[in-house]
C-alpha positions as CSV (number, residue, x, y, z in Angstrom):
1,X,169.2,-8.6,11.8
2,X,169.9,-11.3,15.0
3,X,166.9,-12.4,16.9
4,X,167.7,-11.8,20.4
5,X,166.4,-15.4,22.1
6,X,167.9,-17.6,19.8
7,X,171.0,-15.7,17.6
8,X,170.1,-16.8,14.0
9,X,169.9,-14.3,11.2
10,X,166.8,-13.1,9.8
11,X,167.3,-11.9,6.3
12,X,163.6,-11.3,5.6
13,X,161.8,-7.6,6.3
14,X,160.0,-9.6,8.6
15,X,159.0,-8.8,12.6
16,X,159.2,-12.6,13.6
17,X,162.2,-14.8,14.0
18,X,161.8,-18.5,12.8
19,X,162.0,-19.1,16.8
20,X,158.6,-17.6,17.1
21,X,160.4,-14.3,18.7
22,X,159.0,-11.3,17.7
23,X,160.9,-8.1,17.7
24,X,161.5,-4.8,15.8
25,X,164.2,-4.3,13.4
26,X,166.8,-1.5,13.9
27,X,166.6,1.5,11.9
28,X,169.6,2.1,10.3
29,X,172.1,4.5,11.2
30,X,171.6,8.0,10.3
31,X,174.9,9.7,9.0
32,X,175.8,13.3,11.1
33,X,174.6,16.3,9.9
34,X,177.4,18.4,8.3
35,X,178.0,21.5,10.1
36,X,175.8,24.6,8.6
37,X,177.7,27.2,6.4
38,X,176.3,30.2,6.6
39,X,176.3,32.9,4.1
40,X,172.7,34.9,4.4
41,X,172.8,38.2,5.6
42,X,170.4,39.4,8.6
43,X,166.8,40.6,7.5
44,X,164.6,43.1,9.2
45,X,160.8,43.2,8.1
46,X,159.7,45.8,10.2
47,X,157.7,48.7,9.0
48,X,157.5,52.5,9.7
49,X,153.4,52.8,10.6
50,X,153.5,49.7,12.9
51,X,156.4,51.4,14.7
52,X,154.9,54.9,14.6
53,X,151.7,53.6,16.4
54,X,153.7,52.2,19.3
55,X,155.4,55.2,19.9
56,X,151.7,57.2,20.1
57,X,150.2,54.7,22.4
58,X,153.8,54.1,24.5
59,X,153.4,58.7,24.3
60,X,149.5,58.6,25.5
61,X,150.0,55.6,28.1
62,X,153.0,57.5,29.3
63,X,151.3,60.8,29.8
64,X,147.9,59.0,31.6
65,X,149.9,57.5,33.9
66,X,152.3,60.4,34.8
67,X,155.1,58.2,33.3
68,X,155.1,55.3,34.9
69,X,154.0,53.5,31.5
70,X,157.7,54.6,30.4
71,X,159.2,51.5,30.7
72,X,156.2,48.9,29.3
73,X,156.7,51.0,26.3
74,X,160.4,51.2,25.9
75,X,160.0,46.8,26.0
76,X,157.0,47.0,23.2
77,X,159.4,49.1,21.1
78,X,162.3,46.7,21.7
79,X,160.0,43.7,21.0
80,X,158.9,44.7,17.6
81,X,162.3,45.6,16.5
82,X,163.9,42.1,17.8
83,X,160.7,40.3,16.5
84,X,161.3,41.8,13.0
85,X,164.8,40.6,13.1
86,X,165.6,37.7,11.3
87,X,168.7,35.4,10.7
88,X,168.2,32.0,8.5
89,X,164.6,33.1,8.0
90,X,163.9,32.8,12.0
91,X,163.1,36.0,14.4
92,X,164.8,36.9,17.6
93,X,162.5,37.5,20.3
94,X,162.8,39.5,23.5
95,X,161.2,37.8,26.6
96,X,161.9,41.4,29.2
97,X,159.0,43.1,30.7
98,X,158.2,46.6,31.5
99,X,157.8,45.6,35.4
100,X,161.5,44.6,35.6
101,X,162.9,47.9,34.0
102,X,160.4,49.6,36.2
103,X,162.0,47.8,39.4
104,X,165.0,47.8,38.0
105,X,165.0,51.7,37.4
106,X,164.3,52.2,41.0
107,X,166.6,50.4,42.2
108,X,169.3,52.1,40.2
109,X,168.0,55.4,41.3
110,X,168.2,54.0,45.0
111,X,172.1,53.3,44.5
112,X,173.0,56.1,41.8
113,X,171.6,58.8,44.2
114,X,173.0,57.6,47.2
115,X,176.3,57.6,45.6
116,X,175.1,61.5,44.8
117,X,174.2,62.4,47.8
118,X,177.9,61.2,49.3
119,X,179.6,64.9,48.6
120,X,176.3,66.8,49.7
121,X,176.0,65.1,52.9
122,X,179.8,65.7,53.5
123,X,179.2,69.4,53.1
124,X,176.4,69.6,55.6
125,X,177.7,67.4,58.3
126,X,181.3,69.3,58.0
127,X,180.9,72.6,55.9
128,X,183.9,74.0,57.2
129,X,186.2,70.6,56.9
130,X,188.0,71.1,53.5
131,X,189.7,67.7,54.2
132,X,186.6,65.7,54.4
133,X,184.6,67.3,51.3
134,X,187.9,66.5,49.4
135,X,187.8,62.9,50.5
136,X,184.0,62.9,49.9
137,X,184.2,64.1,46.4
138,X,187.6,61.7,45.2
139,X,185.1,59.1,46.9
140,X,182.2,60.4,44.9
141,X,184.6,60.0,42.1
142,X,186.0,56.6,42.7
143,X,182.5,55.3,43.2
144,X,181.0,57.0,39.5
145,X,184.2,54.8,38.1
146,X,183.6,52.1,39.3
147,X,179.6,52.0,39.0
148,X,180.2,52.9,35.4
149,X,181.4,49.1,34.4
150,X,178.9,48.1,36.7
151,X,176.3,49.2,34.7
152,X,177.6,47.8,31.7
153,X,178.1,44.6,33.0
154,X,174.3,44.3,34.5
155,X,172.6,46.0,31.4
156,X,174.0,43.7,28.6
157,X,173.9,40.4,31.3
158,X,170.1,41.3,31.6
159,X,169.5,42.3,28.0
160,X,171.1,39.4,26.5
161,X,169.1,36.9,29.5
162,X,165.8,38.0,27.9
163,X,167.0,37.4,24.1
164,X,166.0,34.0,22.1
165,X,166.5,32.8,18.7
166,X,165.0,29.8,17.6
167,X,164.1,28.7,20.8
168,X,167.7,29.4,22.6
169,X,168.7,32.0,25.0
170,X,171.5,34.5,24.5
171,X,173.5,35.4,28.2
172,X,176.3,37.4,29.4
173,X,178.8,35.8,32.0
174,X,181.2,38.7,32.5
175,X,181.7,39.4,36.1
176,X,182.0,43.0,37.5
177,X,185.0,42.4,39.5
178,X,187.0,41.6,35.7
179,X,185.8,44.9,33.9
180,X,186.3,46.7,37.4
181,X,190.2,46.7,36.6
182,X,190.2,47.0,32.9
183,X,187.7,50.0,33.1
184,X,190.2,51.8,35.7
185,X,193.4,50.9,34.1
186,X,192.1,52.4,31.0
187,X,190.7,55.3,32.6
188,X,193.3,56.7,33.5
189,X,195.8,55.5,30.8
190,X,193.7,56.8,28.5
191,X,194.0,60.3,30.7
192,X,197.4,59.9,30.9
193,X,198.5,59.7,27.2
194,X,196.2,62.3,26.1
195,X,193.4,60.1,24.8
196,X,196.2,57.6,22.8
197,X,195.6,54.6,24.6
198,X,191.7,55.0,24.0
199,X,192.1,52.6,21.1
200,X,193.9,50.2,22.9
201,X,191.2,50.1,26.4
202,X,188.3,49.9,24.0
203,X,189.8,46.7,22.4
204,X,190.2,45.3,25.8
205,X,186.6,46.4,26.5
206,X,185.4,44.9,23.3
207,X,187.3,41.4,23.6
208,X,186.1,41.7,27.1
209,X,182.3,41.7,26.3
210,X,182.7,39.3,24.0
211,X,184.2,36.7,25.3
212,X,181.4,37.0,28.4
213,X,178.6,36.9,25.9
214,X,176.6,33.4,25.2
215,X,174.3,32.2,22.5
216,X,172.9,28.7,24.0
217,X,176.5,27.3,25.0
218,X,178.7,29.0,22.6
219,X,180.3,32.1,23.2
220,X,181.5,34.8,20.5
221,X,184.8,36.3,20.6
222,X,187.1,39.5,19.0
223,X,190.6,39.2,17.3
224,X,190.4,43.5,16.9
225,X,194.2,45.0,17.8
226,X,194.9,48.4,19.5
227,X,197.5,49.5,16.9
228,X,195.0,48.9,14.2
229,X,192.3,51.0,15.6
230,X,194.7,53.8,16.2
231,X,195.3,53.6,12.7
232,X,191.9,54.1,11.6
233,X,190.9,56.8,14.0
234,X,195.1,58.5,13.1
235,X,193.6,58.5,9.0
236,X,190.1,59.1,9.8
237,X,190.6,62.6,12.1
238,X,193.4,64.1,9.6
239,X,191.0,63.1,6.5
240,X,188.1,64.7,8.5
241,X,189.9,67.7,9.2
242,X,191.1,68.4,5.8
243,X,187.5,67.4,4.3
244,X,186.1,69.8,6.6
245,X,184.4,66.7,8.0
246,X,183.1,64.9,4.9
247,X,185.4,61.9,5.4
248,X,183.9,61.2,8.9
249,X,181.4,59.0,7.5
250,X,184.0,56.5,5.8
251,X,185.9,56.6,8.9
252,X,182.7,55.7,11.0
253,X,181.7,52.6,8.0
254,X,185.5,51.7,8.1
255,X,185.5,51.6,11.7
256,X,182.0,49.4,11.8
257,X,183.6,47.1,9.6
258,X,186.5,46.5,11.6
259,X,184.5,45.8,15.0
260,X,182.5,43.0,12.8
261,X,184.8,42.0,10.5
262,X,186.9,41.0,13.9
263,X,184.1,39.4,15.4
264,X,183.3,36.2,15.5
265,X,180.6,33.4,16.8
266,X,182.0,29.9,17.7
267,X,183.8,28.7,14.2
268,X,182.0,31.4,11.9
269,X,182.3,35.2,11.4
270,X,181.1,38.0,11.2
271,X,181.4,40.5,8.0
272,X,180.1,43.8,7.4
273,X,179.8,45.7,4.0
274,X,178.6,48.9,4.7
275,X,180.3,52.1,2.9
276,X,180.9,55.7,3.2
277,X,179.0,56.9,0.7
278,X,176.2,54.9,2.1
279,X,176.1,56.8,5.4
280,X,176.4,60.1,3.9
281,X,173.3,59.3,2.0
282,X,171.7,58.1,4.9
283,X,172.2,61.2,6.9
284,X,171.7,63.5,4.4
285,X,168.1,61.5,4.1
286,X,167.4,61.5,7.4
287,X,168.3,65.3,8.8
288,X,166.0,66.3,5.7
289,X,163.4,64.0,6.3
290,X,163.1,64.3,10.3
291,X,163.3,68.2,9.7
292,X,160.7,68.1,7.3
293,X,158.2,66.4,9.6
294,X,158.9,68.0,12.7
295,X,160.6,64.8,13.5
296,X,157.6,62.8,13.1
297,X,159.4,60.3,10.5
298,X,161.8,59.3,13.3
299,X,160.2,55.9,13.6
300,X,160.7,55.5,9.5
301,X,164.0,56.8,10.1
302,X,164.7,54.1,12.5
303,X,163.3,50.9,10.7
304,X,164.9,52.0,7.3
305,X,168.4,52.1,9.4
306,X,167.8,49.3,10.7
307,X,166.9,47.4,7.6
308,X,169.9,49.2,6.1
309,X,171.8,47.9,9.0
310,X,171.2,43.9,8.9
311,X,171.6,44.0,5.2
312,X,174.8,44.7,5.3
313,X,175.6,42.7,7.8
314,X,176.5,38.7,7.2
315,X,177.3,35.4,9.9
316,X,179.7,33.0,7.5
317,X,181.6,30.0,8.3
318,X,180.7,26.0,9.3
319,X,178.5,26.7,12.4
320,X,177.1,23.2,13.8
321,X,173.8,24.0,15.1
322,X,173.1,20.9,16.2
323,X,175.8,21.3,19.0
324,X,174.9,24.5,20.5
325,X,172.4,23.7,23.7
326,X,170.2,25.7,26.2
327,X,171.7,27.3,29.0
328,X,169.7,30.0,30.9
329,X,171.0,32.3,33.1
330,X,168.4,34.7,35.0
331,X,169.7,38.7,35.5
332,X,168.0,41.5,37.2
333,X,167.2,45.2,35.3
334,X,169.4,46.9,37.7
335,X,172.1,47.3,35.7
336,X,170.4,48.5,32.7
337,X,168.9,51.2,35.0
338,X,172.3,52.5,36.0
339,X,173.3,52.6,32.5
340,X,170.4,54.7,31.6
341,X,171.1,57.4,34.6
342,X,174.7,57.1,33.7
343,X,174.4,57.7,30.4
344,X,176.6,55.5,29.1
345,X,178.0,55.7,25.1
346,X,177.4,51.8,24.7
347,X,177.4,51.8,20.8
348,X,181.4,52.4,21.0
349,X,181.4,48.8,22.7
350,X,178.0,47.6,21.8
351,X,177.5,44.2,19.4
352,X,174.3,45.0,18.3
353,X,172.0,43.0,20.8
């Protein structure tokens, strides 16, 4: 070490110079972390009573207040399942409230049923105007297409806002105006060719969603191909016919493995292991169990699928950690709202958040 007044060496473990000059030695330098491979699968701990006793509280709450408590009990539902989520031994946690979805909802219902009431109100002011019901409804039309990635785009940007593991903050930066022509170009390919290019638009969806979706600073991706989906779903509907439908659940597990296996997080990826036989087991287990109950198993059903779910599911590769930071970005419920009148099938482009 060199004594800042006067420049001479001090070999000693001592805090004074031979000057007089006190000072503290430098620590010495600590080496970088490698980057962390990962290997573990995702854990869920949840459990079947805890589960079952939201739902009859979220059911009684609901009732008393004419169903207003809806949406506070559709977050404590989704807060149990994300708390009993674990990856590397740390829960996710979801920060959303039941006051947003409520606001949220209402808004959605404010711009879903004006877009509704477009074709009525055309009939009324002109029942006898052919031309301008026509133009109402293709407007009607146009709008539902286009509100449709909408949705999509507001309900995973708010979903993944209010996610957090280990103290970081999942987002979603797509912008509506890049799904708007994706969704409509696929649309009506997709009409076009008889359903063939469905493989190919739900690849761009997928790619789409994942390239706009953030954990901390680091965004995921997909590698999936149109061509190779065809494939699967070509082999999986002849098999299924001539199985008389059997073979529909290693098309499904073959299919789920292809969406992860294609996925991937910043230098790692995803893998999924999950099997045919293992679905067909699962349903089998579950249409007895829920029509043995009267369907009162279904929360049961739905922590043993889940458990079932991040088992089979792994993160692997060098991720650094250490150079993923916080970013927050704030979203409204809106969107989710819209997706819920909507209806929209998310699970074919869901991630699983």
């Amino acid at each position: 070490m060199y004594c800042p007044v006067c420049g001479s060496e001090n070999h000693e473990s001592s805090w004074q110079c031979a000057c007089g000059h006190y000072f503290a030695p430098q620590p010495a330098e600590t080496p970088a972390s490698p980057p962390l491979r990962l290997g573990g699968r995702f854990h869920f701990h949840g459990k079947g009573t805890t589960l079952f006793g939201i739902y009859i509280r979220n059911l009684l709450l609901t009732l008393l207040t004419f169903g207003v408590y809806f949406f506070w009990g559709k977050v404590a539902v989704r807060k149990y399942l994300y708390a009993q989520t674990r990856f590397e031994g740390d829960p996710f946690e979801f920060h959303g409230t039941g006051k947003e979805l409520f606001y949220g909802a209402l808004k959605a219902f404010a711009l879903f049923g004006g877009l509704i009431a477009v074709p009525e109100l055309a009939q009324y002011l002109a029942p006898g105007s052919a031309v301008i019901i026509i133009v109402a409804n293709l407007a009607y039309s146009i709008g539902l297409l286009i509100l449709i990635p909408v949705a999509i785009v507001g309900s995973r940007r708010y979903r993944l806002s209010r996610i957090t593991w280990r103290g970081l903050r999942f987002s979603f930066r797509g912008l509506t105006k890049d799904l708007i022509p994706i969704f409509l170009k696929g649309s009506l390919l997709t009409s076009f060719t008889l359903g063939f290019y469905y493989h190919f638009f739900q690849t761009e969806i997928r790619r789409f969603l994942a390239l706009s979706s953030y954990f901390g600073s680091k965004s995921f991706d997909y590698d999936g191909e149109g061509w190779a989906m065809f494939r699967i779903y070509a082999v999986g509907v002849l098999l299924s016919v001539l199985t008389f439908g059997l073979y529909y659940f290693w098309f499904d597990a073959e299919r789920e493995r292809y969406y992860w296996d294609h996925t991937t997080f910043s230098t790692a990826r995803f893998r999924s292991t999950v099997r045919g036989h293992e679905f067909l087991g699962l349903a089998v287990f579950y249409i007895f169990l829920l029509l043995f109950t009267l369907g009162l198993a279904y929360p049961w059903v739905q922590v043993h699928l889940a458990r079932f779910r991040a088992s089979r599911l792994h993160l692997e590769g060098p991720l650094d950690l250490a150079a993923i930071h916080q970013e927050i970005l704030d979203a409204t419920a809106t969107g989710e709202g819209l997706a819920d009148m909507i209806d929209i099938g998310v699970l074919d482009v869901d991630f699983g958040f």
